[in-house]
N, C-alpha and C positions, 0 to 999 in steps of 0.2 A: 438758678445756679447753672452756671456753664459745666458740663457733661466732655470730660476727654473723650473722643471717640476711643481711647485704647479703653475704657475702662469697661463699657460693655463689649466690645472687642473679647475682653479676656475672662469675661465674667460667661460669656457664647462658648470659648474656647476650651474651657477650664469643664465646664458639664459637658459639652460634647464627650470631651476623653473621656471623662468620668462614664459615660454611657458607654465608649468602649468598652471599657475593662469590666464593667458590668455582665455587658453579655458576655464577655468572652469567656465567664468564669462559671453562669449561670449555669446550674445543673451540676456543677462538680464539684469537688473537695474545696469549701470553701472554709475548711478551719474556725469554727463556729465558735464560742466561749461566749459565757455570762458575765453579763453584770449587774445584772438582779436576777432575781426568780421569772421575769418573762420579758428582759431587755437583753437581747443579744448582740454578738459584734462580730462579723468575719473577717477572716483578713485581707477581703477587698475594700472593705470601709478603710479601714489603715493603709492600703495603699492609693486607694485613691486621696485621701487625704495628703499624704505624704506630697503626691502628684500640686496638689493645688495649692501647698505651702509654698513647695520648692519655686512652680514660676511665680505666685506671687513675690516672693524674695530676689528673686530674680528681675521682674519688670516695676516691683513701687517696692523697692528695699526700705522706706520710709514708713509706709503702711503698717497697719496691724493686722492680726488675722485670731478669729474666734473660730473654733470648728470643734464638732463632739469631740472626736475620740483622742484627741492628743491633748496634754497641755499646754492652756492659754493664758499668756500670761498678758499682765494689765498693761494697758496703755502709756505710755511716759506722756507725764505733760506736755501738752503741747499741739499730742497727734490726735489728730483729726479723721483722721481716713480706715477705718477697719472693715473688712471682708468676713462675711459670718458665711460659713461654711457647711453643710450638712452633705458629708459625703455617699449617704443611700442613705435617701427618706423614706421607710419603709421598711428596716432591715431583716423584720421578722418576717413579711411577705417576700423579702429574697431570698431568706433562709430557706422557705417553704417549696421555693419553686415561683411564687405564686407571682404572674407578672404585672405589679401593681407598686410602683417605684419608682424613684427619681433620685435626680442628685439636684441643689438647689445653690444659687449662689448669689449674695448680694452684695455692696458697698454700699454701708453708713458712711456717711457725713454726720460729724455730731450728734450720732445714735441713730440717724434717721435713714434708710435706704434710699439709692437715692439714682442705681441703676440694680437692675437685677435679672438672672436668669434661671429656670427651671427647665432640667430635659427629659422625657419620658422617654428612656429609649426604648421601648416594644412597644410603643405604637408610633415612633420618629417624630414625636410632640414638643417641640422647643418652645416655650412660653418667655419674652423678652419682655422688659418693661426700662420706661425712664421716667422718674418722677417732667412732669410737667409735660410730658410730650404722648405718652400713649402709653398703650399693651398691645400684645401681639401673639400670635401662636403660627408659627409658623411662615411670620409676613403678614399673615392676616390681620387687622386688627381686631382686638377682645371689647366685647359689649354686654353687660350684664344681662338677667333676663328682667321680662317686664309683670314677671307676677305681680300681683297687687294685696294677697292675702295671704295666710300661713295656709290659711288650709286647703291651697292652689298651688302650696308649695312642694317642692321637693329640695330636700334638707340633709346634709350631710352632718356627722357630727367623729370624734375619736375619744379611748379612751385611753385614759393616764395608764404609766408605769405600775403604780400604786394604788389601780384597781380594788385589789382584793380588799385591800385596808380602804376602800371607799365608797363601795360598792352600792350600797344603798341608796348615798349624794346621786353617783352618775349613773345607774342604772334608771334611780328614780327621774333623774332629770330627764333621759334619755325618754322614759314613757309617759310624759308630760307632752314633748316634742309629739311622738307616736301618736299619745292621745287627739290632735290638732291639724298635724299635717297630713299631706298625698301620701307622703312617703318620709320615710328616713334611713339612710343608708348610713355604712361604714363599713372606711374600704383602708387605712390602715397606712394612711401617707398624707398628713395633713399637707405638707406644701401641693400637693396633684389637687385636694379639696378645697383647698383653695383657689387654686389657677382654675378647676371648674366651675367656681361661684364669676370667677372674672370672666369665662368663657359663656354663663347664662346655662351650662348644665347641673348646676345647682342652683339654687335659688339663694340656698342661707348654710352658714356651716359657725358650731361652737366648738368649744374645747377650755379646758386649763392646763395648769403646770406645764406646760409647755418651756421650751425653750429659744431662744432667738432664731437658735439656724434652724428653728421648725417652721417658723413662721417669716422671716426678713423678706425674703427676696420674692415670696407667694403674697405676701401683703402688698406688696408696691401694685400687684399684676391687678389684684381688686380696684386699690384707690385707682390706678391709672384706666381699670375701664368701667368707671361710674359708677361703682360701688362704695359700700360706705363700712369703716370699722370702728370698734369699740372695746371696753372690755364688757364685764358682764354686767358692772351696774349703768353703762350707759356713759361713763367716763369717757376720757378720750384714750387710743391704742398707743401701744409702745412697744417695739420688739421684745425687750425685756421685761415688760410687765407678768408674762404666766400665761396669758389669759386669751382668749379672742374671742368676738361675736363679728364676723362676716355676713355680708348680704348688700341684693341688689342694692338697697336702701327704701323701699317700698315697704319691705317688710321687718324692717329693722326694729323697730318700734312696739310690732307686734312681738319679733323674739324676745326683747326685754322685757314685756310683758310676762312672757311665759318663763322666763327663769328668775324672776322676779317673786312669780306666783309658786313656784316651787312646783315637786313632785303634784300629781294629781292625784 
């Protein structure tokens, strides 16, 4: 599929700012509120959001847009193009201080992403992708790593909203992983966990109940640098599915082993 250049153009442009306003607010009154018991929202996710509605309206008025914090509404027959959105991947880690975030941006084409961009502004980490043509961080291009085993691996993994009410499922799953690999981490921004499975500093990374703008625009950065995705029985991924199982593709096989096999 031919690729406008405005489209990752804007998809560059759009997380850049979003990284401004980021910092700019980092550390201060950033009017926190719930919307569960450990899913928060400040009101730089709302304005950045706001920010990435408005030029998209502006430059493909045709387009759709999905993004957390605002209402999204459905597509009209027809349209083909939506922008999934996550305006701070991580929000609890900005709330905290903690600087481990991003803001994440992709375009499906009939569900599918198809340019996409991730920024980490405290560390100036821009991660670009275009289905069919590469990944990137920075210009550079992304290459998975070359582990060969899980237990060679290092492995990221997150956990749901809905935790508490599951605890046993992802805890247990979580020390299954433990029990097999190097390591296993979690750091509380699945799109960054992902762009570091595409970047080869992760090996492998899981998750469920997710939601698209968790996952869209961080998926593309894996497939496009030689990684392989799934969900958790081995099926093929879908932004919308819930679900993800990431990795170089070496050890992919083995993860579905091990969530297969359940808790240990």
């Amino acid at each position: 599929m031919f690729h406008p250049p405005a489209w990752l153009a804007t998809a560059i442009d759009i997380v850049l700012r979003a990284g401004d306003i980021q910092m700019r607010h980092l550390g201060g009154d950033l009017q926190i509120s719930k919307k569960g018991p450990i899913d928060l929202v400040t009101k730089v996710d709302l304005d950045v959001e706001r920010m990435c509605r408005d030029i998209i309206a502006q430059r493909f008025p045709d387009h759709g847009v999905l993004a957390e914090e605002f209402e999204n509404q459905t597509l009209p027959t027809g349209v083909r193009h939506r922008w999934v959105f996550d305006p701070i991947d991580g929000t609890v880690n900005y709330a905290h201080g903690l600087p481990i975030f991003c803001s994440c941006l992709a375009l499906e084409v009939d569900g599918r992403p198809e340019v996409a961009a991730v920024y980490d502004p405290t560390r100036r980490e821009l991660f670009t992708a275009e289905r069919g043509v590469g990944a990137w961080m920075n210009g550079a291009p992304l290459r998975v790593s070359g582990a060969e085993t899980v237990p060679d691996a290092m492995l990221c993994t997150g956990f749901p909203y809905d935790v508490r009410q599951t605890l046993d499922e992802v805890v247990g799953l979580f020390g299954a992983f433990v029990a097999r690999a190097r390591a296993v981490r979690r750091l509380g921004s699945a799109a960054l966990d992902l762009c570091y499975v595409a970047a080869g500093r992760f090996d492998g990374f899981w998750e469920q109940r997710l939601h698209p703008w968790d996952m869209s625009a961080a998926s593309l950065m894996v497939e496009e640098s030689g990684g392989r995705l799934s969900r958790f029985d081995g099926t093929g991924f879908d932004t919308h599915g819930g679900q993800i199982v990431a990795s170089n593709g070496r050890i992919h096989d083995q993860m579905l082993a091990v969530i297969a096999d359940g808790p240990c």
